[in-house]
C-alpha positions as CSV (number, residue, x, y, z in Angstrom):
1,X,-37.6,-18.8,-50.6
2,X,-34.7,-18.4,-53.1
3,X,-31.9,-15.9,-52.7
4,X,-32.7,-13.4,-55.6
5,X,-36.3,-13.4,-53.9
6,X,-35.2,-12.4,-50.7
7,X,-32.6,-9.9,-52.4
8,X,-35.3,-8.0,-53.7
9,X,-36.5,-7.0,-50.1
10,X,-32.6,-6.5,-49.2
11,X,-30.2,-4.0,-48.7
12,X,-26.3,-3.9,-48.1
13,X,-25.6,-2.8,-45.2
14,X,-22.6,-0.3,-45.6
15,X,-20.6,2.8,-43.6
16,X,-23.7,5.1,-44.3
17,X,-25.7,2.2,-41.6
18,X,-27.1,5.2,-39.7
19,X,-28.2,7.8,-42.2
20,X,-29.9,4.6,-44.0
21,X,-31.8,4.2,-40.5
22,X,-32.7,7.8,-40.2
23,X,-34.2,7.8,-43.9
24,X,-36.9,4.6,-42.9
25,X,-37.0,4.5,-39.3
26,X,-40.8,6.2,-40.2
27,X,-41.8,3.7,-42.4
28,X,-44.7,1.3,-40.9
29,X,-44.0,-2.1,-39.7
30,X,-41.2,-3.5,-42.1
31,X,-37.6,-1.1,-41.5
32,X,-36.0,-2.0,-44.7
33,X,-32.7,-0.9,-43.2
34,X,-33.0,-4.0,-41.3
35,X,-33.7,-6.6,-43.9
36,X,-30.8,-7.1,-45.4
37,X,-27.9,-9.5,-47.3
38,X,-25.2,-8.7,-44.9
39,X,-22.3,-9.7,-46.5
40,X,-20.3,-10.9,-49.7
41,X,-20.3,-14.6,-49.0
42,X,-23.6,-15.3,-48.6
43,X,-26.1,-15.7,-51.6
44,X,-23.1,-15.2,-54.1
45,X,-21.1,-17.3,-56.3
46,X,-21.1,-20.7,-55.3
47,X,-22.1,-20.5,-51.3
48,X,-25.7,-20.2,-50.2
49,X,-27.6,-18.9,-47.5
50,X,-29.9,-15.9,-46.6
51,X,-30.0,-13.8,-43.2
52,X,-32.9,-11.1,-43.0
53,X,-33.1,-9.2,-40.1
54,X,-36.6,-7.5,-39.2
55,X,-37.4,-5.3,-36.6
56,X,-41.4,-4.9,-35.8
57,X,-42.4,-7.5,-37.9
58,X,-41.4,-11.1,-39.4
59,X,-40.9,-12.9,-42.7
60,X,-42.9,-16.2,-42.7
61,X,-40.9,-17.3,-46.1
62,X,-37.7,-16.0,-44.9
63,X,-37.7,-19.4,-42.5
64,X,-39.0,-21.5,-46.0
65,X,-41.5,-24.6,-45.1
66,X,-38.9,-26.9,-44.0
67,X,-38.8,-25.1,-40.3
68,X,-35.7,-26.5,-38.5
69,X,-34.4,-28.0,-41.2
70,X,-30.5,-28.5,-39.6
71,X,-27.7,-31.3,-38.9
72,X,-26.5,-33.2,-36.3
73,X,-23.2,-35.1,-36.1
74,X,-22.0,-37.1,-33.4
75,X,-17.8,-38.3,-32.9
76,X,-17.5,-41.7,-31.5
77,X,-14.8,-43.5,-30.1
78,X,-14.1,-46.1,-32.7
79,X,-11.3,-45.5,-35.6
80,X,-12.4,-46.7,-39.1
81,X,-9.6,-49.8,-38.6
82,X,-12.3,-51.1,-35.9
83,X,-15.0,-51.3,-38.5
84,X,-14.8,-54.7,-39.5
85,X,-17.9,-56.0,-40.8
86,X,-19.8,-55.3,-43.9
87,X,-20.3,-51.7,-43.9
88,X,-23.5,-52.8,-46.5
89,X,-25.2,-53.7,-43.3
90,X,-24.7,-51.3,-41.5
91,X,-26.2,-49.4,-43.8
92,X,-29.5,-51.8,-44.3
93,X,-30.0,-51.9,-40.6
94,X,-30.0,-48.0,-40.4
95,X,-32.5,-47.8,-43.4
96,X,-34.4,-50.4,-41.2
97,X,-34.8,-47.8,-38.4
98,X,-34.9,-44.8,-39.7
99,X,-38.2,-44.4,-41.6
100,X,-37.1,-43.1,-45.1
101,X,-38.7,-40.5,-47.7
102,X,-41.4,-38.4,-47.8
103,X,-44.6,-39.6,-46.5
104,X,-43.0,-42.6,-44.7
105,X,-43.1,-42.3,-40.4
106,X,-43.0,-44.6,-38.0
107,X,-45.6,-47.0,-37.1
108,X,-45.6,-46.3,-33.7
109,X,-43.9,-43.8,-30.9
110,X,-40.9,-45.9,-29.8
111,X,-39.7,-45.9,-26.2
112,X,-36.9,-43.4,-26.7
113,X,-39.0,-40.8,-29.1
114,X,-41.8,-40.9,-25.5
115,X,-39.7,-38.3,-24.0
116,X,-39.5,-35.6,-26.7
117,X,-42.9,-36.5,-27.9
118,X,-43.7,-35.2,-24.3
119,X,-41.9,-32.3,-24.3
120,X,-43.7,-31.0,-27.6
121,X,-46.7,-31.8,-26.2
122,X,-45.6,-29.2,-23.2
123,X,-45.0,-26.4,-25.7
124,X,-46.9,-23.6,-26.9
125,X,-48.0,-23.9,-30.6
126,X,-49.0,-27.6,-29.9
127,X,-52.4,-26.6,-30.9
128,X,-51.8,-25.5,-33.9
129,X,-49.5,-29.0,-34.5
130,X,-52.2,-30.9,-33.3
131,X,-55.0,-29.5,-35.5
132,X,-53.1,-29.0,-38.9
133,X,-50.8,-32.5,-38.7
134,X,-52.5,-34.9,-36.0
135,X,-49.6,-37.5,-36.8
136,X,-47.1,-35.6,-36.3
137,X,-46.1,-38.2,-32.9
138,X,-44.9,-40.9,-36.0
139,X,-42.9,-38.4,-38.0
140,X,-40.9,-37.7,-35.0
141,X,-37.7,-40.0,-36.2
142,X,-38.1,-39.9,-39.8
143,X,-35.9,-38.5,-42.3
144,X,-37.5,-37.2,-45.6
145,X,-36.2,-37.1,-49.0
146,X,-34.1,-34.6,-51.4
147,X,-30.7,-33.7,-49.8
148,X,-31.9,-35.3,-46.4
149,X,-29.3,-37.8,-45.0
150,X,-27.9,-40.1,-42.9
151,X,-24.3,-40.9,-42.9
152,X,-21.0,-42.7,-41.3
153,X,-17.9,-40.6,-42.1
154,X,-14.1,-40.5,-41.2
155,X,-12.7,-37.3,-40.1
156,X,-8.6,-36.7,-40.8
157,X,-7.9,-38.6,-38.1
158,X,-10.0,-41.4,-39.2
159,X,-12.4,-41.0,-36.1
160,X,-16.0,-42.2,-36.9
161,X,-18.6,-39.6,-36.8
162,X,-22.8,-40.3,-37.3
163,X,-23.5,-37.4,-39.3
164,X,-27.4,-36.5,-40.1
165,X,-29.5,-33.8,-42.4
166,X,-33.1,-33.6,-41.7
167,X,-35.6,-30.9,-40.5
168,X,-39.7,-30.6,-39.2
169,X,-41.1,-32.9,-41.6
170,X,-44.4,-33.0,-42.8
171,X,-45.6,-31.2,-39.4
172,X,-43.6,-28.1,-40.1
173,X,-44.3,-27.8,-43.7
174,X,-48.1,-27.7,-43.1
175,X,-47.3,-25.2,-40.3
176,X,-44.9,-23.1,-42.5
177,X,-47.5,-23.0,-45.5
178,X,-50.7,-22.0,-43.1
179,X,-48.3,-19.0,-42.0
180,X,-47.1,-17.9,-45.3
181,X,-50.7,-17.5,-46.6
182,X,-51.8,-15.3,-43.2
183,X,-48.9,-13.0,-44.1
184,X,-50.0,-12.9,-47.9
185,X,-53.6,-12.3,-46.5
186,X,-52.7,-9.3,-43.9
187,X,-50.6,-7.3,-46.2
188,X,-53.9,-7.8,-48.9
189,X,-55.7,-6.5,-46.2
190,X,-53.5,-3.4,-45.5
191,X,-52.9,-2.8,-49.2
192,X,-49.5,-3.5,-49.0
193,X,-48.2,-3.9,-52.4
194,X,-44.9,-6.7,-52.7
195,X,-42.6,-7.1,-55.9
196,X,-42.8,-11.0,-54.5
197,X,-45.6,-12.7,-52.3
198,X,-42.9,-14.2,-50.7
199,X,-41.8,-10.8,-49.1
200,X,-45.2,-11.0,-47.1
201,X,-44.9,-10.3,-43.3
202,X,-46.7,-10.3,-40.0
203,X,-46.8,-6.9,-37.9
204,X,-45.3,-7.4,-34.4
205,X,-48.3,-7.3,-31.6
206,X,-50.9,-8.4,-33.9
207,X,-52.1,-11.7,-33.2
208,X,-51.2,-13.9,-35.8
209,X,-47.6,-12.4,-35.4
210,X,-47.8,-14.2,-32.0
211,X,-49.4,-17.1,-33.6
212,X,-46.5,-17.2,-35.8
213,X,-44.3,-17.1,-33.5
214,X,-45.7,-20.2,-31.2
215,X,-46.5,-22.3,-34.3
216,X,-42.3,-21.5,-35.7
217,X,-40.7,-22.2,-32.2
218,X,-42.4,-25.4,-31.6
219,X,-41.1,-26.8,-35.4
220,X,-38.3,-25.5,-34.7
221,X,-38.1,-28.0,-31.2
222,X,-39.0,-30.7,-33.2
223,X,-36.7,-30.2,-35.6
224,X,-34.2,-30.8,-33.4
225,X,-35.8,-33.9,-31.5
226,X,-36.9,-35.4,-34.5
227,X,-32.9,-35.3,-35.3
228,X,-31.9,-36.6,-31.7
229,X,-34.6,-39.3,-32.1
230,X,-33.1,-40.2,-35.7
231,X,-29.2,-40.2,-34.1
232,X,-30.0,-42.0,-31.3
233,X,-31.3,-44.7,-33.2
234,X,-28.3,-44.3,-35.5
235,X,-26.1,-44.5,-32.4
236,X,-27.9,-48.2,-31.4
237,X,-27.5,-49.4,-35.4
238,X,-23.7,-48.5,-34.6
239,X,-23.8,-50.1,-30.8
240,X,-25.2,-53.6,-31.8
241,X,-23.3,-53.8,-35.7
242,X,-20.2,-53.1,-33.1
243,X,-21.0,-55.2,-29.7
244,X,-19.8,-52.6,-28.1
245,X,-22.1,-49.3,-27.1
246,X,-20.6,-46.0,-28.7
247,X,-19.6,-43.7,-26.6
248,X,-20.5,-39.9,-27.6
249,X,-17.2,-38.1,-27.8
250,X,-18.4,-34.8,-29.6
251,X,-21.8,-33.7,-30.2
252,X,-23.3,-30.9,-32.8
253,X,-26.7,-30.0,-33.7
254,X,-27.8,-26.8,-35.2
255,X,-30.6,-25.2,-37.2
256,X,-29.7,-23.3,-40.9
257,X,-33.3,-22.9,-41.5
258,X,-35.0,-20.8,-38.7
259,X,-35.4,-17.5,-36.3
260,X,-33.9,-16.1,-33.1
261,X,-34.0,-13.1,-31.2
262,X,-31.0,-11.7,-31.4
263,X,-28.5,-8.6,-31.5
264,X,-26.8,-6.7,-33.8
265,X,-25.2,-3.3,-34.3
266,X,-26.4,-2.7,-30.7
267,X,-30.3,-3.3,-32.1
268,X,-32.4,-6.1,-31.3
269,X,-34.3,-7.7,-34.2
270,X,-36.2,-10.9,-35.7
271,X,-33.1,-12.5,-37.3
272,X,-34.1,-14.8,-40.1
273,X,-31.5,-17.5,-41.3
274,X,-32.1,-19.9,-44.5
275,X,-30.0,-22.4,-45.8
276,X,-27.2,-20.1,-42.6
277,X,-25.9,-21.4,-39.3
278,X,-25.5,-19.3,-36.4
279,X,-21.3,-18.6,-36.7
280,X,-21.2,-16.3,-33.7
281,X,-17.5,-16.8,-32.3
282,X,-16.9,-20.2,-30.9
283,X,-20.0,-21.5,-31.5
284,X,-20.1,-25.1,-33.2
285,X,-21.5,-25.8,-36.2
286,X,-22.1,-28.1,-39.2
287,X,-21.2,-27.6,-43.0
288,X,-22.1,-30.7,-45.4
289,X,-21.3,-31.2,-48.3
290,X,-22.9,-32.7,-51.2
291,X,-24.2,-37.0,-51.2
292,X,-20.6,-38.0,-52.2
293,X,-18.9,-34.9,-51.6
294,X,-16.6,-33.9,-47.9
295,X,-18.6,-32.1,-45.3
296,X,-16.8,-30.0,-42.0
297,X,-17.3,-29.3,-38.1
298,X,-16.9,-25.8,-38.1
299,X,-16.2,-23.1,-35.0
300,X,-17.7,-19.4,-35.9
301,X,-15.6,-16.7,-36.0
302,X,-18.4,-14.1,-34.8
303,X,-17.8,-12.2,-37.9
304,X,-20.1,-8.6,-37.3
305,X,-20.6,-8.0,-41.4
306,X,-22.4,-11.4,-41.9
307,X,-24.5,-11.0,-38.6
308,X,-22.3,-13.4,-36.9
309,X,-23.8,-16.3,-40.0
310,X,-22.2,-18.5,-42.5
311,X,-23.5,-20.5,-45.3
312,X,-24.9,-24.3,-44.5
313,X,-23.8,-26.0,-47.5
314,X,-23.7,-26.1,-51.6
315,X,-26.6,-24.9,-53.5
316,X,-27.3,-26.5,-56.6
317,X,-25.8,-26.1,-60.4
318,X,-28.5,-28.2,-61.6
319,X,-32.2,-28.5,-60.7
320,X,-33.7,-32.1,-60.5
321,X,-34.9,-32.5,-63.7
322,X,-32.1,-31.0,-65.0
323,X,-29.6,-33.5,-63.0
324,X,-31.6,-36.1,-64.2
325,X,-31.4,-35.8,-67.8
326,X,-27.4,-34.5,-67.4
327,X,-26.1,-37.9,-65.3
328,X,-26.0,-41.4,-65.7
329,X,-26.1,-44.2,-62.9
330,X,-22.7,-44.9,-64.5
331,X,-21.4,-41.2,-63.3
332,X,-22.8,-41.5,-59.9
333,X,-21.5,-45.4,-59.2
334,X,-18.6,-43.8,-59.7
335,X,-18.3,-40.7,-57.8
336,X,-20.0,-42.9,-55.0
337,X,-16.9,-45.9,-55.3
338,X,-15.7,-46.7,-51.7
339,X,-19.3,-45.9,-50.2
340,X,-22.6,-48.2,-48.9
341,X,-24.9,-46.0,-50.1
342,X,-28.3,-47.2,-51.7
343,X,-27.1,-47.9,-55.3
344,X,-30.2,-46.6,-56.9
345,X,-30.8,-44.0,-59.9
346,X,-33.8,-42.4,-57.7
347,X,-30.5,-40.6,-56.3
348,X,-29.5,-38.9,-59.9
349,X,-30.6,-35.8,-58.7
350,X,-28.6,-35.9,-56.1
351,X,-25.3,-36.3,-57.6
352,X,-22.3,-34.8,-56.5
353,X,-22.0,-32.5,-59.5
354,X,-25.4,-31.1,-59.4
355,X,-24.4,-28.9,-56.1
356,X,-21.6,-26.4,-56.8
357,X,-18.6,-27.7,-55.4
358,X,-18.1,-27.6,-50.7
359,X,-14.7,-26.5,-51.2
360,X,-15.1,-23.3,-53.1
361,X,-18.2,-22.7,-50.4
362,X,-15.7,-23.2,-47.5
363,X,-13.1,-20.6,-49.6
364,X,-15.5,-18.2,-49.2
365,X,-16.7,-18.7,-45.8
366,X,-12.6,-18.8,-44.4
367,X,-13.9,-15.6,-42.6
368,X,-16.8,-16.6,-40.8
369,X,-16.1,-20.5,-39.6
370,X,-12.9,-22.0,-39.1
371,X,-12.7,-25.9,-40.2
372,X,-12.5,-28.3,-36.8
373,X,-12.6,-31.4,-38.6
374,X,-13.0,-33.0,-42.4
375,X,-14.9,-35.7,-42.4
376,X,-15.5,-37.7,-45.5
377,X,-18.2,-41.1,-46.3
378,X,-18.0,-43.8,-45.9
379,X,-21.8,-45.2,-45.2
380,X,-24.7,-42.8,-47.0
381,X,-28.3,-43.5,-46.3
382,X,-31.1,-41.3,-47.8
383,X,-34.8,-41.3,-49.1
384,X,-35.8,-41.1,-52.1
């Protein structure tokens, strides 16, 4: 769901916060008040990211299909003057164990995906997961295409980090797009007119609200096991291209693609965050940048205007097709010098210079995050 969609729902939230609630606290089921684009340095200029805020009711589109779509980043103890060997390998034996691009899972449930596997299974809204995407055991550890990732960077201290993008997979897209359409059906049903079908939302206490809500929470958990799985398996690439086990220094992994429960201006609501991290102060979090480009460990600031959020990235300057026609292998060998990556022109649309630039995103977002650590690639690894 793009950001001019979701601005046509929205509302600034300003001084006049409680004469605005006053005006719409009749309306039924949706309190416009409450869906809004909080603040100045989301879903303008170059940064990205939309937070929506619902009270009595939820967005299914707000979330997007990739549910859980997040990062994960892992510091280890080694320094990049320990990497001796070709880093080309390590880069084939990470494409080796990671299934790449979409469509492509494992063969199999591997020993150390058994435990997670488990726990989804234990989780309400495995129902739904089992009837809509019955192999959703093999895409557990499996990356995807587009922006998804894998990669080895150097932070300013030239400490090695594993650093991965990926999300729900097939699982959560089917999930996502089975929701989307109930939403589009019960506003039909109640007459509820939309400027944009992706505005459509379930009423709080009806049951495919609560339907909703099981099938979004358990994408959500495998989004985030499907990223351990993918790191840990990273981690052992790293272990055995080393001969020597990596140890786990510092450890991130968040969501910018889902919804919590949460608090704010003393009102509890749905809060909706796409293509945002949670930035509530001191929390950690993860900003990447571009295949190419520098990417940051971030702390949040707890910044009340944004809804305690910050932006998760770069959007784009070019779509695909667009990128594809505008670059030439030549421009991306280059921008990608000094990095095992897959040398490939599959990955033209994913050139630096089709995203708007991480450094003008992290100018915005100086007061919502502050930057931990830098870290730049050195090993990239993605589908395509």
């Amino acid at each position: 769901m793009s950001t001019t969609r979701l601005a046509n729902f929205a509302s600034i939230l300003e001084d006049d916060t409680r004469a605005q609630a006053e005006r719409t606290a009749s309306m039924p089921f949706v309190r416009p008040h409450l869906a809004l684009m909080p603040d100045a340095h989301l879903g303008k200029g170059a940064t990205v990211g939309s937070v929506i805020p619902t009270d009595g009711a939820i967005i299914p589109a707000a979330v997007g299909v990739d549910i859980g779509c997040g990062m994960m980043a892992v510091r280890t103890q080694f320094r990049r003057a320990d990497l001796t060997g070709d880093l080309t390998d390590l880069h084939a034996a990470i494409s080796a164990a990671v299934p790449l691009s979409a469509g492509h899972y494992n063969t199999d449930v591997a020993a150390t995906a058994q435990p997670r596997v488990a726990q989804l299974e234990a989780l309400d809204g495995i129902d739904q997961a089992d009837a809509i995407a019955p192999a959703w055991r093999l895409q557990l550890g499996s990356l995807g295409s587009g922006n998804h990732f894998i990669e080895v960077s150097l932070d300013e201290d030239d400490a090695v980090w594993l650093f991965l993008h990926s999300g729900s997979r097939g699982v959560g897209n089917k999930l996502a797009q089975k929701h989307i359409k109930i939403a589009q059906q019960q506003c039909a049903k109640r007459w509820i007119r939309l400027t944009d079908p992706d505005l459509a939302y379930l009423v709080e206490g009806d049951r495919e609200f609560w339907s909703y809500i099981g099938a979004l929470r358990w994408a959500q958990r495998f989004a985030l096991l499907n990223r351990e799985e993918m790191m840990q398996r990273v981690v052992d690439c790293l272990s055995a291209w080393q001969g020597e086990p990596v140890q786990r220094l510092e450890e991130v992994n968040c969501h910018h693609n889902y919804t919590e429960r949460e608090t704010h201006f003393g009102r509890e609501v749905w809060l909706s965050r796409k293509g945002a991290i949670d930035a509530h102060e001191g929390v950690p979090g993860l900003i990447p940048g571009s295949m190419g480009d520098l990417s940051y460990v971030v702390r949040g600031k707890g910044h009340v205007g944004s809804l305690c959020s910050s932006p998760h990235g770069a959007g784009r300057n070019f779509s695909r097709s667009a990128a594809r026609k505008r670059f030439t292998r030549a421009d991306l060998d280059e921008r990608m010098a000094g990095i095992a990556w897959g040398n490939s022109s599959a990955f033209l649309d994913e050139h630096p210079e089709a995203y708007k630039p991480i450094d003008v995103v992290m100018q915005d977002a100086k007061d919502l995050v502050e930057v931990v650590h830098t870290l730049r690639q050195i090993v990239n690894v993605k589908g395509d």
